[in-house]
C-alpha positions as CSV (number, residue, x, y, z in Angstrom):
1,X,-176.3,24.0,-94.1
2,X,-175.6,27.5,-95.3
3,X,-176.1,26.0,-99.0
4,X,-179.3,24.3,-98.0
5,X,-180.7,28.2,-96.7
6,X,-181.8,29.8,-100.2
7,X,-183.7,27.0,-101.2
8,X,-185.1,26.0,-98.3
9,X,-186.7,29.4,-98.0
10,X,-187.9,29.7,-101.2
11,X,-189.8,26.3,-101.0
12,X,-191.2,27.8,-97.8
13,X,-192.0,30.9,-99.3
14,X,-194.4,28.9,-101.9
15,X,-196.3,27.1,-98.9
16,X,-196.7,30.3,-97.3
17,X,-198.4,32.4,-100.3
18,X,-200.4,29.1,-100.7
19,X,-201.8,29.6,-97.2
20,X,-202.2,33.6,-97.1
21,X,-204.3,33.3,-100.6
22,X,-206.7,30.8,-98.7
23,X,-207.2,33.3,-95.7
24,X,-210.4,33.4,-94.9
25,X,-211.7,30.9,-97.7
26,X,-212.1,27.9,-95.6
27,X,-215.7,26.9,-94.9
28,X,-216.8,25.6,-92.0
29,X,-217.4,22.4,-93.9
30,X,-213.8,22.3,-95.1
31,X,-212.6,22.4,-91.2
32,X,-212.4,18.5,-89.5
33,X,-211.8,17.8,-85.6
34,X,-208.5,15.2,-85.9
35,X,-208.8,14.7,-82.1
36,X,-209.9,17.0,-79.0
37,X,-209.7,20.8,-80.5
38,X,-206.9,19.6,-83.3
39,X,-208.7,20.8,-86.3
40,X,-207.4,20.3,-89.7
41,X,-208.5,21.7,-93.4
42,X,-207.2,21.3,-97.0
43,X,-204.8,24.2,-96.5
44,X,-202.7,22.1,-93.7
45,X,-202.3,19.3,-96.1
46,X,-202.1,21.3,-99.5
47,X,-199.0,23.7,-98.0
48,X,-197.5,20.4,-96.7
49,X,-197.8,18.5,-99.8
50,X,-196.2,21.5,-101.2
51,X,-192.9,21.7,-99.0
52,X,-192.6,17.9,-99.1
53,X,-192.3,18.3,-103.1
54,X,-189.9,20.8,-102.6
55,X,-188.1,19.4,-100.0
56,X,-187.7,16.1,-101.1
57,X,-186.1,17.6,-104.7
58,X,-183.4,19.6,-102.7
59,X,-182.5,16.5,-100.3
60,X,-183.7,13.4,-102.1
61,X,-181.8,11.3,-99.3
62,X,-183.8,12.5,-97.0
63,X,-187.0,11.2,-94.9
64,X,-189.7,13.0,-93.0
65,X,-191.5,13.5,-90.4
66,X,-195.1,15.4,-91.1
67,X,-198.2,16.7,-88.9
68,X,-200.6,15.7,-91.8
69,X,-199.0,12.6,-93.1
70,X,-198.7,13.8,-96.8
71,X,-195.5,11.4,-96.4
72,X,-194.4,8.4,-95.3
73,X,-193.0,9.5,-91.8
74,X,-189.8,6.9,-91.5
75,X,-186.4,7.5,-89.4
76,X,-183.3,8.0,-91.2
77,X,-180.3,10.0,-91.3
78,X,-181.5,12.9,-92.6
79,X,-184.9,13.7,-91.3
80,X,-187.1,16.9,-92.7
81,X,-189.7,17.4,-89.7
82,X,-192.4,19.4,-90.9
83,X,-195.7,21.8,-89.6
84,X,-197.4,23.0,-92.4
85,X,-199.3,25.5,-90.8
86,X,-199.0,26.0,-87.1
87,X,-201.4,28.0,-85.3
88,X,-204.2,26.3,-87.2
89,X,-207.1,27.3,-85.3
90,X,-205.7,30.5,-85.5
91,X,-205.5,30.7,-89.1
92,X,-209.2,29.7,-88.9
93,X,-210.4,32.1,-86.9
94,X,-209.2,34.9,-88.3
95,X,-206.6,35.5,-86.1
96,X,-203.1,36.4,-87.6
97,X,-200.9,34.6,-85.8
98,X,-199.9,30.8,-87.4
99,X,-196.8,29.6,-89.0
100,X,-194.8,27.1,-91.3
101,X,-192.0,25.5,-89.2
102,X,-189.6,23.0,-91.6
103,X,-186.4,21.3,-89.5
104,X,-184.1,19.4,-90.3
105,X,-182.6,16.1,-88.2
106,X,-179.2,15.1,-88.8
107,X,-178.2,11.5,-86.8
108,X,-181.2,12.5,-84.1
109,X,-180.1,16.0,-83.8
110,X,-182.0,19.2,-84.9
111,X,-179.3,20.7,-86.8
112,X,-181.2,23.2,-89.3
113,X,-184.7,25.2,-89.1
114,X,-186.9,27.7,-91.0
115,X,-190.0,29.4,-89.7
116,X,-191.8,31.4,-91.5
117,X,-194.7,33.5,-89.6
118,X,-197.0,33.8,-92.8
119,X,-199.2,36.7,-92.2
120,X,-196.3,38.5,-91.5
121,X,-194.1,37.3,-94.5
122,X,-191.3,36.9,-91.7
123,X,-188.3,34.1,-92.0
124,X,-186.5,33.2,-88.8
125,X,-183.6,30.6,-89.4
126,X,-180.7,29.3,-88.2
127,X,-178.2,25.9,-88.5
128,X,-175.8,24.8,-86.4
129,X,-172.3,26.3,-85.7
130,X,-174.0,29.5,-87.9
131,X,-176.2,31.5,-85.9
132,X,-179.9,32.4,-85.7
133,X,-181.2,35.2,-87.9
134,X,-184.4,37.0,-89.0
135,X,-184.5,38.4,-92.3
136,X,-181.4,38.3,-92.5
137,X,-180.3,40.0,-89.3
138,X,-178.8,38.2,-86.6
139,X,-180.6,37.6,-83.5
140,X,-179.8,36.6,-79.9
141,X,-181.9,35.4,-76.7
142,X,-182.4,38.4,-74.0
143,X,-179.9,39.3,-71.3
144,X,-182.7,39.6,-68.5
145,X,-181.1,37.8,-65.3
146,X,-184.0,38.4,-63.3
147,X,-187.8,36.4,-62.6
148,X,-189.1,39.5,-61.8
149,X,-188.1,41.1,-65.0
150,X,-189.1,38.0,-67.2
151,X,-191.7,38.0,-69.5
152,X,-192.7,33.9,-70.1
153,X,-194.3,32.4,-73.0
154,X,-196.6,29.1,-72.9
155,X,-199.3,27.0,-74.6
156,X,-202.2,26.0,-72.2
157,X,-203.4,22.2,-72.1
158,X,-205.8,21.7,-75.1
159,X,-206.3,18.7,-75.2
160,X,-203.9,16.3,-72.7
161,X,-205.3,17.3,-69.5
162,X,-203.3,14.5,-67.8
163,X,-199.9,17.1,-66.0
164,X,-202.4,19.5,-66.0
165,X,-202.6,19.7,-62.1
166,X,-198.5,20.1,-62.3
167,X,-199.0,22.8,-65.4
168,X,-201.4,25.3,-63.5
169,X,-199.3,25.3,-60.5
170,X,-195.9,26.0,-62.5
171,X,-198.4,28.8,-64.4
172,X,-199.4,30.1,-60.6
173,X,-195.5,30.4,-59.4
174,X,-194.5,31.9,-62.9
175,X,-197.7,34.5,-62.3
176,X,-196.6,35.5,-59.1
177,X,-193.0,36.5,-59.7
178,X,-192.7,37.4,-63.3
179,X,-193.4,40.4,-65.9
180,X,-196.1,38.4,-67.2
181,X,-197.5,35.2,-69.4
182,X,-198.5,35.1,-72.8
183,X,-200.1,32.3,-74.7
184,X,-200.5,33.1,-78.7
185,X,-201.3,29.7,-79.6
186,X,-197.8,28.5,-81.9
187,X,-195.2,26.9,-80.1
188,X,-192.9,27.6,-83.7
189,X,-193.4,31.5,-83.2
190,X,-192.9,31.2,-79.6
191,X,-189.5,29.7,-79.8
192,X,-188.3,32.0,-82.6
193,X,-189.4,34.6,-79.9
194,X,-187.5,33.6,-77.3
195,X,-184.3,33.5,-80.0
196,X,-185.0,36.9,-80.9
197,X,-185.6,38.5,-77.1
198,X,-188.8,39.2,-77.2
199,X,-189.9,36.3,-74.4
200,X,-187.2,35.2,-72.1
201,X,-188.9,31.5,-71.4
202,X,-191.1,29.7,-72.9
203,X,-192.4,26.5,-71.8
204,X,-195.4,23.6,-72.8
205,X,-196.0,19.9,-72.7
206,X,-198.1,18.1,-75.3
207,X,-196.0,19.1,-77.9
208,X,-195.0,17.3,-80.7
209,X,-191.7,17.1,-82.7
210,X,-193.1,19.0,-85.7
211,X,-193.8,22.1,-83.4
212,X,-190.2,22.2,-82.1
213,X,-187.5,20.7,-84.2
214,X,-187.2,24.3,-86.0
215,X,-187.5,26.3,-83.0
216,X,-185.1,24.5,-80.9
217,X,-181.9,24.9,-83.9
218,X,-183.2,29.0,-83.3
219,X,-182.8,29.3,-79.6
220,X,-179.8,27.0,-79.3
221,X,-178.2,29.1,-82.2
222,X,-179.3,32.3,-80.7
223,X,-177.4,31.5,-77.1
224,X,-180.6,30.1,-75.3
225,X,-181.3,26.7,-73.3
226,X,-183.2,24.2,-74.2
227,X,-184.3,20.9,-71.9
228,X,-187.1,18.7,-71.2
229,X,-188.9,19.4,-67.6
230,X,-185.9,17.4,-65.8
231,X,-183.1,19.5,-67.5
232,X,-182.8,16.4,-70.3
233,X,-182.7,16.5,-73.9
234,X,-185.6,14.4,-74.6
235,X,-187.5,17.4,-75.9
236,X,-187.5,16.3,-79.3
237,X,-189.8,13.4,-78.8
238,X,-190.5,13.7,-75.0
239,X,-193.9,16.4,-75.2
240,X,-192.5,18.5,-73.4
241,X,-189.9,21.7,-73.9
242,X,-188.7,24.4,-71.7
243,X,-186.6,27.1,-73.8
244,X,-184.9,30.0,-72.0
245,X,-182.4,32.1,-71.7
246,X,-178.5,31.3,-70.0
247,X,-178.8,33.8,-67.5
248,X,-182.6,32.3,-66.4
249,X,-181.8,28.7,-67.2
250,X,-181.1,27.3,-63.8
251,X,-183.9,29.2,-61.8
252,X,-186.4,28.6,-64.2
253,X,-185.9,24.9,-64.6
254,X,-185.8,24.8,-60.8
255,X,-189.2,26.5,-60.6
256,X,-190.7,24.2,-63.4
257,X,-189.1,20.8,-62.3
258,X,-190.5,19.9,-59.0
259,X,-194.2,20.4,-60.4
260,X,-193.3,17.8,-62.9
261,X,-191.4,15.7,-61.3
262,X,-194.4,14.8,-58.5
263,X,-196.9,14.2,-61.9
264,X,-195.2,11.5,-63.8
């Protein structure tokens, strides 16, 4: 995994000064509506086309697993699972605040993951059994032990309203007895943020695997938890994702758990 780093990065690194040169050159023609508020534009499915190439040449073994479908998405394996540009709307509207997130699956585990906050030109990265770094400095989840102290990340229901009832009542709780609740709009930057210390929590259903196969391989590396809504680890494939901190781990999960136990 440590030899697969370099040259993962740079193949990143060419998707992501792809996407900061189109910055602000996207017409409103350019922009379609894939489903309820999921928009898409050439620049999604240009930067993936462009880490698939690259991928594909350092791993040729390997399958994948895309947002845009510039590939045949098949199981194998080895599995590249790849967001091209998260934060999308973001991008579009001007906001600077979207990433590239590229994992890697290794026999149905995340075992490797890059992600790359574009505007920022900022690599977070890890792989198993070697740690979670930024830029080449290594990074660790917080030490805060206390709810009251906690500041929680999330990603508000855009467009699967069906847990939403269970989601605005775990928001309410976390509201109440927390620092506070952000919600930049990119689950990849979120989970490299709770790696790095910055958020303590972060939690969200309606994901898909592309948003989280990097992130997870970060917090995991960086001495967090991560779990599905029961405490699970169907948060690959499951939509949903709570990532936290050891010392938080078991309250939060208890606080989040009982709202979603009563939806499904």
């Amino acid at each position: 995994m440590n030899a697969l780093l370099q040259p993962t990065l740079a193949v990143v690194e060419r998707a992501a000064a792809f996407i900061r040169g189109e910055h602000g050159r996207v017409t409103a023609g350019q922009i379609e509506e894939k489903f309820l508020n999921g928009l898409v534009s050439y620049v999604d499915r240009t930067a993936e086309e462009i880490l698939v190439a690259g991928l594909r040449e350092l791993l040729p073994e390997a399958t994948f697993l895309t947002e845009e479908e510039t590939a045949p998405n098949a199981e194998s394996n080895l599995q590249w699972i790849i967001d091209p540009l998260d934060g999308t709307t973001n991008f579009l509207f001007g906001l600077p605040h979207y990433a590239i997130s590229v994992g890697l699956k290794a026999d149905h585990i995340p075992v490797f993951g890059v992600i790359c906050h574009v505007p920022r030109n900022e690599y977070y990265y890890a792989w198993q059994g070697g740690g979670a770094w930024r830029d080449g400095q290594q990074i660790r989840v917080s030490e805060r032990a206390h709810l009251s102290n906690a500041l929680i990340a999330t990603g508000l229901p855009y467009y699967d309203f069906g847990r939403a009832g269970a989601y605005y009542a775990a928001l309410q709780e976390f509201s109440r007895h927390t620092r506070g609740i952000r919600r930049f709009g990119a689950a990849a930057l979120d989970l490299a943020y709770v790696a790095c210390g910055h958020y303590d929590a972060f939690f969200e259903y309606g994901l898909a695997p592309w948003d989280v196969a990097a992130g997870v391989v970060l917090v995991q590396e960086a001495g967090g938890k991560v779990c599905d809504f029961s405490g699970g680890d169907h948060y690959l494939h499951g939509r949903e994702l709570l990532a936290v901190n050891e010392r938080l781990y078991e309250e939060i999960l208890g606080l989040v758990r009982p709202h979603f136990t009563e939806s499904r």
